[in-house]
C-alpha positions as CSV (number, residue, x, y, z in Angstrom):
1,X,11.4,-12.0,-21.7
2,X,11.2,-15.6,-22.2
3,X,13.4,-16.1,-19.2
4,X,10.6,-15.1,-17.1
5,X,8.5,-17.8,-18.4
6,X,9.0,-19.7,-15.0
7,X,7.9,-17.3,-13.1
8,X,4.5,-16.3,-14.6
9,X,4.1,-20.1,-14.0
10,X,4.1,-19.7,-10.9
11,X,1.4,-16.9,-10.7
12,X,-0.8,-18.9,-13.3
13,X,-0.4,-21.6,-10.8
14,X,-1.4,-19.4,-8.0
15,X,-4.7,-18.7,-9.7
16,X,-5.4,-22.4,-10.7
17,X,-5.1,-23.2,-6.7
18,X,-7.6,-20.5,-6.2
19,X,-4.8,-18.2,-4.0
20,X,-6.6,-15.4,-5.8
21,X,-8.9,-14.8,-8.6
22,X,-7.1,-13.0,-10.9
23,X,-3.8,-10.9,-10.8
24,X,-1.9,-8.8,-13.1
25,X,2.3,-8.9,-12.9
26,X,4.3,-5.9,-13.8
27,X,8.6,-6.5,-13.9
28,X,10.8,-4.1,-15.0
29,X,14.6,-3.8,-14.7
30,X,15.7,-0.1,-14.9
31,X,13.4,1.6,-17.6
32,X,12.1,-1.4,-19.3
33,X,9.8,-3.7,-18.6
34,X,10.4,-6.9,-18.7
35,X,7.4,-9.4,-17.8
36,X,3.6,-7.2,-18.0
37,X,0.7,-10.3,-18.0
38,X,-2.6,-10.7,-16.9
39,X,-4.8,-14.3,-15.9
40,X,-8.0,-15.2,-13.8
41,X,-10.9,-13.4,-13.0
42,X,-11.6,-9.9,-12.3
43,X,-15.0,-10.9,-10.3
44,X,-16.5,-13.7,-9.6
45,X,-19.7,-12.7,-8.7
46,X,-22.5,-11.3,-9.1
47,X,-20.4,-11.3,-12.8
48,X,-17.7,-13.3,-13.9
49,X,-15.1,-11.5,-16.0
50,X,-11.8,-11.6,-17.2
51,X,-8.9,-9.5,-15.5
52,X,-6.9,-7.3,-18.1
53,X,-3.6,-6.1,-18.0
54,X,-5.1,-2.6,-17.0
55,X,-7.6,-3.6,-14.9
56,X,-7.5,-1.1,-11.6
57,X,-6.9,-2.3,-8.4
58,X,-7.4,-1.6,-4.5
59,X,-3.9,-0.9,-3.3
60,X,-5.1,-1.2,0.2
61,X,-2.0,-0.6,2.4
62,X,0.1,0.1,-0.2
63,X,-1.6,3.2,-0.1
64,X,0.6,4.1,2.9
65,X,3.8,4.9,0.4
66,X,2.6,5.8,-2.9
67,X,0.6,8.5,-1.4
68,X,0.9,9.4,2.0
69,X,4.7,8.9,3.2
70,X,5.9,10.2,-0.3
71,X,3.6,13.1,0.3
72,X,4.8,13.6,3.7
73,X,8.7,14.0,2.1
74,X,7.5,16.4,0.0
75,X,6.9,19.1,2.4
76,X,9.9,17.6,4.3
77,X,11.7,18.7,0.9
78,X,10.3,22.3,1.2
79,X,10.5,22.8,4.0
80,X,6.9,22.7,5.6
81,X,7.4,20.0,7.9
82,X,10.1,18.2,10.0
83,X,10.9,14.8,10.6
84,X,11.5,16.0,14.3
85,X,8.2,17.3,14.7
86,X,5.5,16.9,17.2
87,X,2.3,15.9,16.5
88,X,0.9,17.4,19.3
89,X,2.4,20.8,17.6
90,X,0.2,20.0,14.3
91,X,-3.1,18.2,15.9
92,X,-3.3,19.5,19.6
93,X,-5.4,17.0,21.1
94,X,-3.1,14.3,20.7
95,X,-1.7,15.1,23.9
96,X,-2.5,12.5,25.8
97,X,0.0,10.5,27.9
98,X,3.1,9.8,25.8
99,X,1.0,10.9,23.1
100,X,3.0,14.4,23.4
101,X,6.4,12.9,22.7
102,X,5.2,11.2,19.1
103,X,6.6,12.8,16.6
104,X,6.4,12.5,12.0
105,X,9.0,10.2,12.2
106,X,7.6,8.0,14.9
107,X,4.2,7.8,12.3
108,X,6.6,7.0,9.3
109,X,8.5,4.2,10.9
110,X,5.2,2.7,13.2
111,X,6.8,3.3,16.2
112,X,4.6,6.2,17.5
113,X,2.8,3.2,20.0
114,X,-0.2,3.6,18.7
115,X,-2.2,0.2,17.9
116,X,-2.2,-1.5,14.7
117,X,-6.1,-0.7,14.0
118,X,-9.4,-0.1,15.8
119,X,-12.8,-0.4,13.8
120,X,-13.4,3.4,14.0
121,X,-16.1,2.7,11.2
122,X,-18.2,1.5,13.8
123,X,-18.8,4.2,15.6
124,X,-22.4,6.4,15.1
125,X,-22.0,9.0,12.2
126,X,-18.6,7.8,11.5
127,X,-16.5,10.4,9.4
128,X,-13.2,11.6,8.7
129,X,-13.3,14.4,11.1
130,X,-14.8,12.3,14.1
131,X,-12.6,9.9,13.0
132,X,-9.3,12.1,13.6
133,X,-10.9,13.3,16.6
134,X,-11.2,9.7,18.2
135,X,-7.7,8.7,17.3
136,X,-5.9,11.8,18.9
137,X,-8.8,12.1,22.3
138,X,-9.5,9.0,23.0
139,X,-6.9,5.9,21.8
140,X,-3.8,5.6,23.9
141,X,-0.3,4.9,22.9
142,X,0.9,1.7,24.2
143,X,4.5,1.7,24.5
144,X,6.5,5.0,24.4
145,X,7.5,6.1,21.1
146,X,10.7,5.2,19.1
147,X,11.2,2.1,21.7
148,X,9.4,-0.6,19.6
149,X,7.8,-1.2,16.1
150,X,3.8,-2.3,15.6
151,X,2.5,-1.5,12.4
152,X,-0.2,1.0,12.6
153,X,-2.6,2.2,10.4
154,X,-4.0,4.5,12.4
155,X,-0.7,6.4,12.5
156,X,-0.9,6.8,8.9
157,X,-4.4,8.2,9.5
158,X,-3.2,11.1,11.0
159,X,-0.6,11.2,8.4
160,X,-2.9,12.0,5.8
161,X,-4.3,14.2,7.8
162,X,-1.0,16.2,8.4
163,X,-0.6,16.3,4.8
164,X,-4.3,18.1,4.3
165,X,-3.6,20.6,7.0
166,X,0.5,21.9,6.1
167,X,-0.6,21.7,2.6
168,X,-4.4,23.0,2.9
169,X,-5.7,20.5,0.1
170,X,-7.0,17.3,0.3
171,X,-4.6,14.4,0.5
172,X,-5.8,13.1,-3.1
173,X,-5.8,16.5,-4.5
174,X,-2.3,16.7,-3.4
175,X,-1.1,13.4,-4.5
176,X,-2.6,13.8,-8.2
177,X,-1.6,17.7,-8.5
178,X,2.3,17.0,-7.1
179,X,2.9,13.1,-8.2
180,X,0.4,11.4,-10.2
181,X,0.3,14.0,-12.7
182,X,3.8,14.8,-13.6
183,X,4.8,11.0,-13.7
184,X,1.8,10.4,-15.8
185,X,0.3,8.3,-13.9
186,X,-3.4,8.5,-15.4
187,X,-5.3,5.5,-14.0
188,X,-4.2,6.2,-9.8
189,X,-6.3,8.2,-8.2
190,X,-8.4,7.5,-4.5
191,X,-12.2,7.6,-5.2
192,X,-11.8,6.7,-8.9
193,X,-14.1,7.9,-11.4
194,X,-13.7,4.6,-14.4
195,X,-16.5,2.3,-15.2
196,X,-16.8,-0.5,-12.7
197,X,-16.2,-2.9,-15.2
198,X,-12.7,-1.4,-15.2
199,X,-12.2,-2.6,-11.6
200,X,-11.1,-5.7,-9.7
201,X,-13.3,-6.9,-7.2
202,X,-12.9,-7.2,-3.9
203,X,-15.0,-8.4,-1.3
204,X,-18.7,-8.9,-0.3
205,X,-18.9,-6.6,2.6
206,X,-21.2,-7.7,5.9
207,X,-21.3,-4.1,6.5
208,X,-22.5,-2.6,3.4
209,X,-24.0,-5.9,2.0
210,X,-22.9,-6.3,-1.3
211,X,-19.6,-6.8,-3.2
212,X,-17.3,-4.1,-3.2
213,X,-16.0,-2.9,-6.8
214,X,-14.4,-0.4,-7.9
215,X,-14.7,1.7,-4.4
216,X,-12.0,1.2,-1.1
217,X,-12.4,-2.2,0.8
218,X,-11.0,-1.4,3.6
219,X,-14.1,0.1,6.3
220,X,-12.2,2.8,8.3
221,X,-10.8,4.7,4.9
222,X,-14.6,4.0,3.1
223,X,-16.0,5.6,6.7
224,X,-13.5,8.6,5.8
225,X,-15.1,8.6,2.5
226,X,-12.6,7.2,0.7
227,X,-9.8,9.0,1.3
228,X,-7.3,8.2,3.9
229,X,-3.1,7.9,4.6
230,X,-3.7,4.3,5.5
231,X,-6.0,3.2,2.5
232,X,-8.0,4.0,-0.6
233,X,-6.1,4.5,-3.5
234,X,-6.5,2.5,-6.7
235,X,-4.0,1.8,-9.9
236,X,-2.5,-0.3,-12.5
237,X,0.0,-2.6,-12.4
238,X,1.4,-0.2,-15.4
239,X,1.1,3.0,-13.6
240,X,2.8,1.3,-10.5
241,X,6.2,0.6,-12.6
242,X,6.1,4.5,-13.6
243,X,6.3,5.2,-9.8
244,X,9.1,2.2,-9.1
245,X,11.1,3.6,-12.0
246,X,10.9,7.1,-10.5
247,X,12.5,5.9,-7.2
248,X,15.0,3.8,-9.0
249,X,16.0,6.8,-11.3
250,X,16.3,8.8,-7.5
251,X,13.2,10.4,-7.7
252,X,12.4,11.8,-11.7
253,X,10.8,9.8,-14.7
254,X,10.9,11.4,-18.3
255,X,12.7,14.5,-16.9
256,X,10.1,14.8,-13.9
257,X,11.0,15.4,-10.8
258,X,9.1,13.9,-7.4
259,X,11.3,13.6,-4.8
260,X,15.4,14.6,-4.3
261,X,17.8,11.2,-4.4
262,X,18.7,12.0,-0.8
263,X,15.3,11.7,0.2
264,X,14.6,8.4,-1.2
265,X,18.2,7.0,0.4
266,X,16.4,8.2,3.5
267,X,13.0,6.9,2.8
268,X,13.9,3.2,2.4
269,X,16.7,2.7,5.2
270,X,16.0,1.0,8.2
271,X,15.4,3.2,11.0
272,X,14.5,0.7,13.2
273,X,17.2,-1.7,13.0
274,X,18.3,-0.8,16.3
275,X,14.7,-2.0,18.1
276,X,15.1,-5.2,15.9
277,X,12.7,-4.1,13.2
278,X,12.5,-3.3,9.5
279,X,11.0,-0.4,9.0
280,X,12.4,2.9,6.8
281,X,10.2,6.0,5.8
282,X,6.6,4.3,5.0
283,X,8.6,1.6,3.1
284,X,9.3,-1.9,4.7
285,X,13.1,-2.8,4.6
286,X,14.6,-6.4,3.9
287,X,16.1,-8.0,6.7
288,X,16.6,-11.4,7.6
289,X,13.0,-10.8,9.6
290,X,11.2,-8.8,6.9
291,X,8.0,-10.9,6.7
292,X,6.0,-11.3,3.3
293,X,8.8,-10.9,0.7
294,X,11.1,-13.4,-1.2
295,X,14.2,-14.8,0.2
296,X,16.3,-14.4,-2.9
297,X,15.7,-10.3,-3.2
298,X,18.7,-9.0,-1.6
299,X,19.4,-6.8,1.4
300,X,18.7,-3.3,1.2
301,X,15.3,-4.2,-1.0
302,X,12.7,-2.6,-0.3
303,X,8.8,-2.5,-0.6
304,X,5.1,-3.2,0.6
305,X,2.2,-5.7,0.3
306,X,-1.6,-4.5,1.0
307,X,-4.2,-6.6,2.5
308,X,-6.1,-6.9,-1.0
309,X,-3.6,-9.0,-2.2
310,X,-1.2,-6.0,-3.5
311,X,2.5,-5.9,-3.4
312,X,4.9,-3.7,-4.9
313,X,9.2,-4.4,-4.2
314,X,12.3,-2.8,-5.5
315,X,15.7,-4.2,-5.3
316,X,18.0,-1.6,-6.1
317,X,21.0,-4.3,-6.6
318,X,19.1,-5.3,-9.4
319,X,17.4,-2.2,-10.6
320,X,14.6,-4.7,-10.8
321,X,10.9,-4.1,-9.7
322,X,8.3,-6.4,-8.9
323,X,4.8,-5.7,-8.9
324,X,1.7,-8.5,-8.2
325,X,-1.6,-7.1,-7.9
326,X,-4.3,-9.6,-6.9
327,X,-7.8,-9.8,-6.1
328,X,-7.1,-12.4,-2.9
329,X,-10.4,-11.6,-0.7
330,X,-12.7,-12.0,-3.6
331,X,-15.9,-12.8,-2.8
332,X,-14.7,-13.2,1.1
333,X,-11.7,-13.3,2.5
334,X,-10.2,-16.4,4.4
335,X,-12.6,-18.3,6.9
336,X,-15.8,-19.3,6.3
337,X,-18.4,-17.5,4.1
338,X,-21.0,-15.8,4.9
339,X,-24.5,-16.9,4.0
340,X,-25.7,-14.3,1.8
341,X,-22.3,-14.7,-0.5
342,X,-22.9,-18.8,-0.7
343,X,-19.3,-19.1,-2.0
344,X,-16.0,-19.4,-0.7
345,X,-12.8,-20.0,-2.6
346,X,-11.2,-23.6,-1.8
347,X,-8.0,-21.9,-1.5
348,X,-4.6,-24.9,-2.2
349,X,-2.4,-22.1,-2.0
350,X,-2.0,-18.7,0.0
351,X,-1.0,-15.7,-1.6
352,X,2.0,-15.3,0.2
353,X,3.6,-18.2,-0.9
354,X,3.0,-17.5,-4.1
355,X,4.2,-14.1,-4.0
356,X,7.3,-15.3,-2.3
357,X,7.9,-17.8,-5.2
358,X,7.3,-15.7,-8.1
359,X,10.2,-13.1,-6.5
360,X,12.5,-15.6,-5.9
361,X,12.0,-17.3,-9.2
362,X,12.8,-13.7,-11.1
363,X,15.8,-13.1,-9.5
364,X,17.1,-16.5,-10.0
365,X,15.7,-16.4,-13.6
366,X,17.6,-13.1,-13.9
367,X,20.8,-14.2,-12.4
């Protein structure tokens, strides 16, 4: 759509600033897409290649609704879990304090007081059991639950972890046996199995001393093996639109149904408008305080970014989707670099802004 011509600008721009290295844009409106364009650099180092329209990317944080809260709705659906209940019911030693009052909801909406992240990789013999087992003995809540909002990965740890044990599979069997598959979404998947060439990069890790392609960035969810509710799954910019038209359509694509309309009017409400936040079901709500998301998206919006330089929003208004995936921390994220990478990207431009931009110019293109 040559109306949109403005707006891949601005993400062409983005990349000639050095905000990221390379980034792949995905708008649709309804069932059709509209704007699907690729530029930059998939790595920089220790190759330099060009990014592709399907080149596969980290999702980072955005891992927290794709997978994990829409898996938790699932069972909500039939009837295997409550939004009302206790975690201490499902994981007993979260019991703690004002541990005991936390309940799914609580997770969800990152209001269950637990803090935003702890660097559980560091621990000897790290693993997703030990893992688990350090957030529910041995981290406290810090405020009692439902009274304010901190975004939390670790809740969404134990999340994924609630999802393993009502279902008894694996969270990324159950996400590719009860989502990915019936919407057809063929190149999402946590712990991918593609050539590496078929990856963005990411970044060069001081911990495991090289650069990190085509296997999770993030250390606690790589620790966990690669599978977590916080982090660790990988996709397309194309596979990501199949998802966004699902949840415009009320939860089916092609006949296929994911999730009950109901559900998804639950799912990206705000239940914590009332503690002056912006959070619904896993999904981040636009409000006048909503960080991270254009101005010109109108209220009732919803979406979320991931620290790789992801972001996925839907404004339902519109029926319009907006999907940026970027490769921002390649080779190192902001600050200085380290020695052994010996090159750091003379950022003009942050990510957000440009982000921010190219959503404001779509729906100002499209208006």
């Amino acid at each position: 759509m040559r109306k949109l011509d403005s707006a891949w600008k601005i993400i062409e721009q983005g990349a000639k600033k050095h905000a990221f290295a390379g980034a792949v844009a995905c708008v649709g409106i309804n069932d059709s897409i509209v704007l699907h364009n690729a530029v930059g650099l998939s790595s920089l180092l220790p190759v330099r290649e060009r990014i592709k329209r399907d080149t596969i990317f980290d999702l980072a944080s955005v891992t927290k609704v794709i997978a994990t809260a829409t898996s938790v709705m699932i069972l909500v659906e039939r009837g295997q879990l409550d939004l009302k209940t206790r975690v201490v019911d499902l994981l007993p030693t979260f019991s703690k304090g004002k541990k005991k009052d936390v309940q799914i909801e609580h997770l969800l909406c990152h209001t269950s007081g637990l803090p935003a992240w702890t660097p559980l990789y560091t621990q000897r013999d790290a693993n997703n059991g030990s893992i688990i087992k350090r957030i529910c003995e041995d981290i406290p809540t810090q405020y009692a639950p439902g009274t304010r909002a901190d975004y939390s990965d670790l809740g969404y740890i134990l999340l994924g972890e609630i999802v393993r044990r009502i279902s008894k599979q694996p969270l990324d069997s159950f996400v590719f046996k009860e989502i990915y598959s019936p919407l057809g979404m063929t190149s999402t998947s946590f712990r991918p199995r593609f050539n590496v060439s078929k990856f963005a990069a990411t970044e060069f890790s001081n911990w495991r001393f090289r650069v990190i392609r085509g296997e999770v960035h993030d250390e606690n969810a790589a620790a966990m093996g690669g599978v977590s509710g916080h982090a660790g799954l990988f996709s397309t910019a194309r596979d990501l639109s199949i998802f966004c038209t699902m949840m415009l359509n009320g939860g089916t694509y092609k006949g296929k149904r994911v999730l009950d309309e109901e559900t998804i009017r639950g799912m990206v409400r705000n239940h914590t408008n009332r503690i002056g936040s912006y959070f619904g079901l896993g999904w981040r709500v636009k409000t006048r305080l909503t960080p991270h998301v254009g101005a010109r998206l109108h209220a009732g919006s919803y979406g979320h970014n991931g620290y790789t330089g992801t972001s996925v929003w839907i404004d339902p208004t519109l029926g319009l989707y907006v999907i940026l995936l970027t490769n921002r921390v390649h080779p190192v994220r902001d600050g200085e670099p380290d020695q052994s990478v010996g090159i750091m990207m003379n950022r003009h431009v942050s990510w957000t802004e440009v982000l921010q931009q190219f959503q404001n110019e779509i729906v100002l293109s499209l208006s």
